[in-house]
N, C-alpha and C positions, 0 to 999 in steps of 0.2 A: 504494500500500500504506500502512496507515495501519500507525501504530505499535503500534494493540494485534495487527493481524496478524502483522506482524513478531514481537513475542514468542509471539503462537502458534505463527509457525512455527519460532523456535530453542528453544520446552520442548519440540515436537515430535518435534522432532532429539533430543532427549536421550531421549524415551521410547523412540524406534524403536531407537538403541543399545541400551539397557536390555535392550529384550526381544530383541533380537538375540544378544546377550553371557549371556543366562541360560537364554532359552530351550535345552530338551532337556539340560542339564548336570544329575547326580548331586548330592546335597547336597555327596560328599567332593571333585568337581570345583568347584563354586563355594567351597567351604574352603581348596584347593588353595594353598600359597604358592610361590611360585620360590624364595624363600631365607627366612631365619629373618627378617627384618627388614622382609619383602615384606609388602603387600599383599594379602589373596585376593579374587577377583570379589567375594563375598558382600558381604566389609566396603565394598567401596569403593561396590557399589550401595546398599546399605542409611546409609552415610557421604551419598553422594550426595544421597540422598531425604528424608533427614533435616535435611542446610542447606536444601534449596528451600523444605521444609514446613516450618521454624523462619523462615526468612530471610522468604519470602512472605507469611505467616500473622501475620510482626510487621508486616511494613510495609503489609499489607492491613486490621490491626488485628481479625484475626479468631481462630478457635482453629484448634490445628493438626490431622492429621490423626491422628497419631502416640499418643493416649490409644485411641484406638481398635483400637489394631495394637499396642501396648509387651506386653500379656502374651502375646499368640500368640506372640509371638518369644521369652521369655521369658532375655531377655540381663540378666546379673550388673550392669548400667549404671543409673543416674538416668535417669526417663523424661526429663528437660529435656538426657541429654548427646547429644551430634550427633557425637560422634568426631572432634573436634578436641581434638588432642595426643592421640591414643591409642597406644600404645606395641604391640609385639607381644602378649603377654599378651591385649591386648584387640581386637586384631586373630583374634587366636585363638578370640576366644568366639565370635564371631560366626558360629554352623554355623546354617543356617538353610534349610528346602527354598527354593528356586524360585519356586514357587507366594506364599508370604509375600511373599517381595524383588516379585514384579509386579504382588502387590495391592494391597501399600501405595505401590510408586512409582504404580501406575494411580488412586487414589486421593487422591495427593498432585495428581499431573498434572491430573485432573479442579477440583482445586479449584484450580490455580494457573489452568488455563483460565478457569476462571469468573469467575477476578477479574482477569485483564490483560485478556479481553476487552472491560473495559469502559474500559481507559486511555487517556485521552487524553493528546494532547504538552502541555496544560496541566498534567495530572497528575504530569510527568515531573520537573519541578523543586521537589515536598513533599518539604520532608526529612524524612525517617524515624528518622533515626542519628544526634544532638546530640555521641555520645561519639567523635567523631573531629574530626579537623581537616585539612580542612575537612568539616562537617556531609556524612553522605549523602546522597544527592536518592534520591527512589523510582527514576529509569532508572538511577542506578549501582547502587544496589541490585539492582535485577533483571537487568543484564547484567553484575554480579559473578555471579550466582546462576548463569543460563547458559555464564558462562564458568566455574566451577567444574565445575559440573555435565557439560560439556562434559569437560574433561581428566580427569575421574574417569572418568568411558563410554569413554574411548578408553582411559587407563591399564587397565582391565577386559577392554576388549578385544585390548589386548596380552598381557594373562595370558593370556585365552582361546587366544591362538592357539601360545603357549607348552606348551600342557597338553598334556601326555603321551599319546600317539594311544591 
């Protein structure tokens, strides 16, 4: 297995949650919070989709996918915010059908495919990220990205299985 398969098959895993965890849910069950300070499906896949396709898209040095998808959604947010540090309030805004949340992750998906398919394990040590210490390399970058992306799918699918029959 080379390494660009490897990362197709763990954004994989995150898409097949994705649509697992949204599919057939009402806008007000993807809204849905457990407690004032929760969470709901929506925010966390739409949170989700938004690091891949920020985090990807820089270190691919490409444009992201998300101009193309910020008005459909029409969220009170900065098209460049990703929902880190968002408070409830802005967990709240985020009511969004279904449909929206699996186009733009299917969209983000597609393009993150198209571009780890072509990485090589030499490509693996470009740094991308100067502003930390030590510098990012392109694979911690993108197995941050899948491990994010990872624990939000699953945190998503805990709610799911929370929701009120």
């Amino acid at each position: 297995m080379t390494s660009a398969e490897l990362l197709i098959d763990a954004f994989g895993r995150v898409r097949e949650v994705v649509h697992h965890v949204v599919d057939g849910l009402s806008d007000d069950r993807l809204a849905h919070r457990l407690g004032p300070e929760a969470n709901s499906i929506a925010w966390l896949v739409w949170h989700l989709t938004r690091i891949q396709d920020d985090h990807v898209a820089d270190a691919a040095g490409i444009d992201q996918v998300w101009p193309k998808w910020v008005d459909r959604f029409g969220l009170p947010f900065s098209p460049r915010d990703t929902g880190y540090g968002h408070g409830p309030s802005a967990v709240e805004a985020v009511r969004v059908p279904g449909e929206l949340l699996i186009g733009y992750h299917d969209e983000t998906y597609q393009q993150t495919i198209q571009y780890v398919a072509d990485v090589t394990d030499a490509d693996l040590g470009r740094i991308v990220d100067r502003r930390w210490n030590p510098p990012v390399t392109l694979g911690v970058r993108l197995v941050s990205v899948v491990s994010d992306d990872l624990q939000h799918a699953g945190q998503a699918a805990f709610v799911r299985g929370l929701l009120p029959r």
